[in-house]
C-alpha distance (Angstrom), angle and dihedral (degrees) to the residues before:
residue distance angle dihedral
X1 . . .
X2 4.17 . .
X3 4.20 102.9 .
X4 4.14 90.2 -115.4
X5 3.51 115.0 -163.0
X6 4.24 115.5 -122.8
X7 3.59 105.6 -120.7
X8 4.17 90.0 -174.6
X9 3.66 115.2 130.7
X10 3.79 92.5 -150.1
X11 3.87 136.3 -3.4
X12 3.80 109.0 -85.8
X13 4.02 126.6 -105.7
X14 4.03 123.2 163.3
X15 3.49 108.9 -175.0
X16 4.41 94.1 149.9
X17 4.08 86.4 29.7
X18 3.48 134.8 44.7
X19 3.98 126.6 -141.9
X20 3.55 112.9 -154.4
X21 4.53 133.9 174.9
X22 3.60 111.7 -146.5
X23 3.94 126.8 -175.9
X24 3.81 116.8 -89.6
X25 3.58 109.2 -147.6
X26 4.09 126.6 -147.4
X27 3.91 114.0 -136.8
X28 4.09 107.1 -73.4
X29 4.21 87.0 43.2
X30 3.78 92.5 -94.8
X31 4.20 104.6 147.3
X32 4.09 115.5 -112.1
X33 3.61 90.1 -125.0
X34 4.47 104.1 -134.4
X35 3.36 95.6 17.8
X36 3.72 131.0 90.3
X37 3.76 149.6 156.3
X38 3.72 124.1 -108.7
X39 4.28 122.3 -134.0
X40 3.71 115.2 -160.0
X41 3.51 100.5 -161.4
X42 4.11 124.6 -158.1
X43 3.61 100.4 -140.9
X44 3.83 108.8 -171.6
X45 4.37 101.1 106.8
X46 3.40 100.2 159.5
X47 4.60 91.4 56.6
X48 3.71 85.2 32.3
X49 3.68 101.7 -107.9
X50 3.59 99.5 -55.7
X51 3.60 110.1 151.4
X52 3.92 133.1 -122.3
X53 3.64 129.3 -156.2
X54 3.87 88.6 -91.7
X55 3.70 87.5 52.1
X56 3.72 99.2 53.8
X57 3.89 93.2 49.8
X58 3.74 83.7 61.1
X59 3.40 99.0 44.3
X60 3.57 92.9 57.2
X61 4.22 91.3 44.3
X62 3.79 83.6 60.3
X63 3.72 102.6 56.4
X64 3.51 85.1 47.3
X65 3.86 94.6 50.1
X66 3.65 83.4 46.7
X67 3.76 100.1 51.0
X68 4.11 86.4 50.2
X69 3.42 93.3 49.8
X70 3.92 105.1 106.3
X71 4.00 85.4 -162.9
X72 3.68 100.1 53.7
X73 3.67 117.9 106.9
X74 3.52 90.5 174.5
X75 3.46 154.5 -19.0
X76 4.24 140.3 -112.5
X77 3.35 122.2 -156.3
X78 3.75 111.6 -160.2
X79 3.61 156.4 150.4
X80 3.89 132.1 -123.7
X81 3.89 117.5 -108.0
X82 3.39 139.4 11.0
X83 3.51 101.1 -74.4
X84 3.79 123.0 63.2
X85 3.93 128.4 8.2
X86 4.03 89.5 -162.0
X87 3.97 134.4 -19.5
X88 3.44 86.8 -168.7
X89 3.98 124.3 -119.5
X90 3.78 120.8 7.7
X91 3.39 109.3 -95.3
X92 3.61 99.8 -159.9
X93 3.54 95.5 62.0
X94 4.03 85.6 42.9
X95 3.30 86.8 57.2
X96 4.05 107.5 33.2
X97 3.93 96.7 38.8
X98 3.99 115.5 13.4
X99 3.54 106.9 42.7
X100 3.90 116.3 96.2
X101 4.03 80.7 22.7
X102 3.31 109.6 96.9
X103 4.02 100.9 165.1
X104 3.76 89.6 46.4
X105 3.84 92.7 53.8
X106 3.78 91.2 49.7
X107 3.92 90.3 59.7
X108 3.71 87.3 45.4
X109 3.82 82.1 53.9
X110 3.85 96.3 51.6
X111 3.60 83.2 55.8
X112 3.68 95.4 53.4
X113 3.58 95.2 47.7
X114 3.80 88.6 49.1
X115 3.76 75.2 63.9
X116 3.54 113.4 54.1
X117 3.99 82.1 39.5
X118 3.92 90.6 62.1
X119 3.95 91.8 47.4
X120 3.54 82.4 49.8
X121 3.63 101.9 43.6
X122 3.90 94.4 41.9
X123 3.89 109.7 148.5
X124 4.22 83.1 -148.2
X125 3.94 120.3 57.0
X126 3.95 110.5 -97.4
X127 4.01 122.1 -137.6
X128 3.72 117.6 -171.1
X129 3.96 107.8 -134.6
X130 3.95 93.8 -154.4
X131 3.75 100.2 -159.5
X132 3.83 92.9 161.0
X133 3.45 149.5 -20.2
X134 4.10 111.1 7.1
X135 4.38 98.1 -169.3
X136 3.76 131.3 152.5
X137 3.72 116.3 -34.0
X138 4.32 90.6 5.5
X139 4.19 74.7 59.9
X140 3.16 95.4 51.8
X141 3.79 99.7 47.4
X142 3.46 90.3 40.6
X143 4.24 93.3 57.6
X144 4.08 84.3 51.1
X145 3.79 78.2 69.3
X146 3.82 122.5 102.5
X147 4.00 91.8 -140.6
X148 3.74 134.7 12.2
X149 3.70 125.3 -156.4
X150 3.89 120.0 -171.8
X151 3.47 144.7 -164.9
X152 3.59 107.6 -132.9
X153 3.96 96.0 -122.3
X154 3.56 85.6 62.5
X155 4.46 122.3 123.5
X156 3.83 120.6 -143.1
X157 3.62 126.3 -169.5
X158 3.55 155.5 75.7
X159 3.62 145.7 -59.9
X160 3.40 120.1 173.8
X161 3.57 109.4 99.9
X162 4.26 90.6 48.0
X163 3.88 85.3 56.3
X164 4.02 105.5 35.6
X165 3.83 100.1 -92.1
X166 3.95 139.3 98.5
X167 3.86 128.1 -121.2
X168 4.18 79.5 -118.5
X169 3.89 83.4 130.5
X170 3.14 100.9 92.0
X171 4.04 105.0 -58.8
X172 3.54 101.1 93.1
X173 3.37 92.7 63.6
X174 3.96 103.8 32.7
X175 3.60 105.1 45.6
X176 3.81 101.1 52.5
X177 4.00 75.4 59.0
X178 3.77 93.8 54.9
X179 4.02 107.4 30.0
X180 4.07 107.7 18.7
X181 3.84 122.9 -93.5
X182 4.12 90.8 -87.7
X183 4.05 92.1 57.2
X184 3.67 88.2 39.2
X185 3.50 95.5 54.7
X186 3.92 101.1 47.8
X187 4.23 87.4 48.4
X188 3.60 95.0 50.5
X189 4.34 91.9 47.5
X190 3.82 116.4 30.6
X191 3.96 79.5 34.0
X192 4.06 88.5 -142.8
X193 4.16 109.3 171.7
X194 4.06 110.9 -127.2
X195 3.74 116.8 -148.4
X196 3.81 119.7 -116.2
X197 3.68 86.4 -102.7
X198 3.30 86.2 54.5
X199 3.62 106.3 45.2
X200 4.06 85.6 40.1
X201 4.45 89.9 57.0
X202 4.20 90.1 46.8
X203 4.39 85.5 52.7
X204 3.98 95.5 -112.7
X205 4.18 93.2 132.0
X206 3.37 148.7 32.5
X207 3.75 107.9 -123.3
X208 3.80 136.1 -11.9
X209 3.47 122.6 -154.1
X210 4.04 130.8 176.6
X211 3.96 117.0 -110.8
X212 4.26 99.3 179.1
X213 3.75 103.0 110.3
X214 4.16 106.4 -165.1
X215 4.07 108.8 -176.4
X216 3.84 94.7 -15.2
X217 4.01 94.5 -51.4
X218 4.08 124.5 102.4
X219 3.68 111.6 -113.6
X220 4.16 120.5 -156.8
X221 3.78 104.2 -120.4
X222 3.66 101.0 -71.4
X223 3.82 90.7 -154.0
X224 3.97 97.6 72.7
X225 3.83 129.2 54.8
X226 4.03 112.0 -105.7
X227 3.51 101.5 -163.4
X228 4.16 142.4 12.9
X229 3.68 144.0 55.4
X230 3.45 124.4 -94.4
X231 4.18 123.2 -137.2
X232 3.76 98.5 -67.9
X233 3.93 85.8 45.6
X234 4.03 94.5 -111.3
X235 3.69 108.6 149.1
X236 4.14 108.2 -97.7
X237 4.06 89.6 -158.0
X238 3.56 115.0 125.4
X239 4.38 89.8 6.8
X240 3.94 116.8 121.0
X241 3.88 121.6 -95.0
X242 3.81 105.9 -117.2
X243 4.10 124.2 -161.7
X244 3.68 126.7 1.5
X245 3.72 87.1 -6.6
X246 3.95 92.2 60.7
X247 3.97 90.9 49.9
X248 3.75 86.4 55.2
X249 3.34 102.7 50.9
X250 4.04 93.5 44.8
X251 3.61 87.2 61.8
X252 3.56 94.6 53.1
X253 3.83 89.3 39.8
X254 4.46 81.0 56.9
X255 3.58 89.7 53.2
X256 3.58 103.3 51.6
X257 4.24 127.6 59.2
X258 3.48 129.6 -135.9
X259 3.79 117.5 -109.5
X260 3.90 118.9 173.6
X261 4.10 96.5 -166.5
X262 3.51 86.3 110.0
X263 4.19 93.3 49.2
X264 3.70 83.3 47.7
X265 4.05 104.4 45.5
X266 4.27 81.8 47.0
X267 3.83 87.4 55.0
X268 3.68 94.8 49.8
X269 4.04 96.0 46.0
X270 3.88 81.7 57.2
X271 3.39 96.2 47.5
X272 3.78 86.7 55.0
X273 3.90 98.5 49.2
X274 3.99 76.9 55.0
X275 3.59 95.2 52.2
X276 3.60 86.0 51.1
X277 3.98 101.6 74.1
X278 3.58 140.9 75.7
X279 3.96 100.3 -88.9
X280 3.24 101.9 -140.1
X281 3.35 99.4 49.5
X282 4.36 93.6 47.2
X283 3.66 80.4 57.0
X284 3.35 110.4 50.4
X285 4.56 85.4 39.7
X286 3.68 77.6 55.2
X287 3.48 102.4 48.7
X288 3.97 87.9 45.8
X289 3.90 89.6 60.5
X290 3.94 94.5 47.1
X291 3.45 85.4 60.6
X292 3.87 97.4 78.8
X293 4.41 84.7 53.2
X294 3.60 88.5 44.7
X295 3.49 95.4 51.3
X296 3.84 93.2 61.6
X297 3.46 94.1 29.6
X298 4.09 99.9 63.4
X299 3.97 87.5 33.7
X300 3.72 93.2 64.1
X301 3.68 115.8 15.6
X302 3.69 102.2 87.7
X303 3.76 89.0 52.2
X304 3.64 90.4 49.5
X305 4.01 88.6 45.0
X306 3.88 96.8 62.5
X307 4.28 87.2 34.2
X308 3.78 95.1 60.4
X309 3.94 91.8 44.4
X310 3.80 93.3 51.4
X311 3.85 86.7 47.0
X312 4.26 83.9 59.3
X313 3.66 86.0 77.0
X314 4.14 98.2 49.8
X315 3.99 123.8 26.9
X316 3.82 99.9 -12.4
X317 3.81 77.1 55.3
X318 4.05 92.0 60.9
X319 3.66 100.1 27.4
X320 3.54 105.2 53.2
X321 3.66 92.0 44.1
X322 4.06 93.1 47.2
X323 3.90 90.1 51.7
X324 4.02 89.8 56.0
X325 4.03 101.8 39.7
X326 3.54 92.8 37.5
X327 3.86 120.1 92.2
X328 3.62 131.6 -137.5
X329 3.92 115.3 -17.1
X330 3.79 80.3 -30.3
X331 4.06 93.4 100.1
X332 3.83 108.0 111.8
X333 3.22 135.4 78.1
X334 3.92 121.2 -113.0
X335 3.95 95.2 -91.4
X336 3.84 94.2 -170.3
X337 3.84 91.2 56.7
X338 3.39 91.4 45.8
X339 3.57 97.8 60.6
X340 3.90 96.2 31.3
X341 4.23 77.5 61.1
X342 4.05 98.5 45.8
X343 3.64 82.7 48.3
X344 3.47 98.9 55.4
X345 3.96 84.1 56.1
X346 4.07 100.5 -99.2
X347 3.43 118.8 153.9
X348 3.76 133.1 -117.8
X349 3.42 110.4 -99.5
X350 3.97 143.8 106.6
X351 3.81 97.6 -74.4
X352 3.96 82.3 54.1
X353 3.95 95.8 48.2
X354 3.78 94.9 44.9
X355 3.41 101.9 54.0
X356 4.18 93.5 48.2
X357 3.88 87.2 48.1
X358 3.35 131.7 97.9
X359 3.90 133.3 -111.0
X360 3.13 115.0 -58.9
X361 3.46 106.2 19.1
X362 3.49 121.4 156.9
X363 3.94 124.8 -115.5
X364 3.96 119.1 -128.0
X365 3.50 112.9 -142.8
């Protein structure tokens, strides 16, 4: 055995993230014996997947585990369940810890971007396996991917400006990339989710493929129209079914079950096509078509850093704490009091973010 050098910063522990090697298969199914692919797994089911502080120090200990790993033909960047892939930051500690401390939430944001910079600086290709919901931050890290694959029950989108943030993550400068400036623009403000379908039709993934199973048989998300124009002749596939169509589809969405075999057997045949290349020369192809992330990326994200820790002490301060005291759909704060208040000339402050949230919100002393 050659005497190889570690090139490990640390040794590895995941306690918020697991690191998994799976089988990568040659075409025909056969196993390519000594080589593998790595899954780094969000494991935080029960706030779907959104990621603490903890969390993102692992995340970024995996990609570069991943990126030493001689083995590793490439890499899958996940979440546990069925349910979300990434909701983004964890609110709760937004809320409980970083609000109303602006210095502390731009160190959390060094670590963040240390994040997005490893997905983006992976030695290995990196394929989002959407298994769920892909919203805010989980969007963000999920565009620093090379490849997304969906399910097709799967929710895209943004949420900063419903919850006192900015899509300064990451999304302003990947998803002008992906969709067009115009698409990009209404995503990242009126913070409306697109389908799969949808997000598949405007050229933000990969592949899309259905993961209801009614009596046995895959269904296409029932919830979303698959075909068609609407009266102005805009395509309707991938939009929401509204009305009596809506009710129908819920019930067939009740009778089915989710079952991501499919997602996974897609994620392995791409994993193959990668295995199937000179490796130097997929990374350095790869590496070439970063660039245009990167180059928006490393222009802006120090700017945004010190931005979105300022903005701890203001609105990120009242919206992040609204959307975990409040109950129900009852977690924002009453945005056209708030700005009928800042325009009468009050000042930020605790009086100010009490009285726009909702019940139940907590005071800060």
């Amino acid at each position: 055995m050659f005497p190889w050098k570690n090139h490990d910063l640390v040794e590895h522990a995941y306690t918020h993230v697991r690191f998994e090697r799976r089988a990568v298969h040659r075409p025909g199914g056969a196993v390519a014996e000594g080589l593998h692919v790595s899954w780094i797994v969000l494991d935080n089911v029960e706030q779907l997947n959104s990621y603490t502080t903890e969390a993102i120090k692992e995340v970024i200990l995996g990609f570069r585990q991943a990126s030493n790993e001689r083995g590793c033909v490439a890499v899958v960047f996940t979440g546990a369940g069925d349910r979300a892939f990434c909701t983004g930051g964890n609110t709760k500690e937004y809320a409980e810890y970083y609000s109303g401390r602006p210095e502390e939430y731009r160190q959390y944001m060094r670590l963040f971007n240390d994040m997005v910079s490893a997905i983006l600086e992976c030695d290995k290709p990196v394929i989002c396996r959407v298994n769920g919901m892909r919203i805010g931050g989980g969007q963000e890290i999920g565009m620093a991917c090379d490849y997304s694959v969906a399910q097709d029950m799967a929710r895209f989108g943004q949420a900063g400006p419903r919850h006192g943030s900015a899509p300064d993550g990451g999304a302003t400068d990947f998803l002008p990339l992906f969709v067009g400036v115009e698409h990009a623009m209404l995503s990242c403000t009126a913070c409306e989710p697109w389908s799969a379908h949808k997000a598949f039709r405007l050229g933000l993934l990969t592949d899309v493929v259905p993961a209801l199973r009614v009596d046995g048989d895959y269904v296409a998300n029932p919830l979303v129209h698959h075909d068609g124009v609407d009266a102005y002749g805009r395509p309707r596939a991938g939009e929401y079914k509204t009305g009596a169509e809506a009710d129908a589809a819920k019930a067939l969405l009740a009778s089915g079950k989710v079952d991501l075999a499919l997602l996974d057997a897609t994620v392995d045949a791409l994993c193959t096509k990668l295995l199937m290349t000179f490796p130097g020369c997929l990374s350095k192809t790869i590496e070439s078509i970063r660039k245009h992330k990167l180059a928006w990326w490393d222009k802006n994200r120090e700017g945004n850093r010190a931005w979105l820790g300022l903005n701890m002490m203001t609105e990120a301060n009242a919206g992040f704490r609204a959307f975990n005291d409040g109950k129900g759909r009852d977690r924002e704060v009453d945005f056209a009091a708030l700005r009928r208040r800042l325009a009468e000339g009050e000042a930020w402050g605790e009086e100010l973010i009490m009285a726009v949230g909702p019940a139940g919100m907590r005071r800060r002393e």
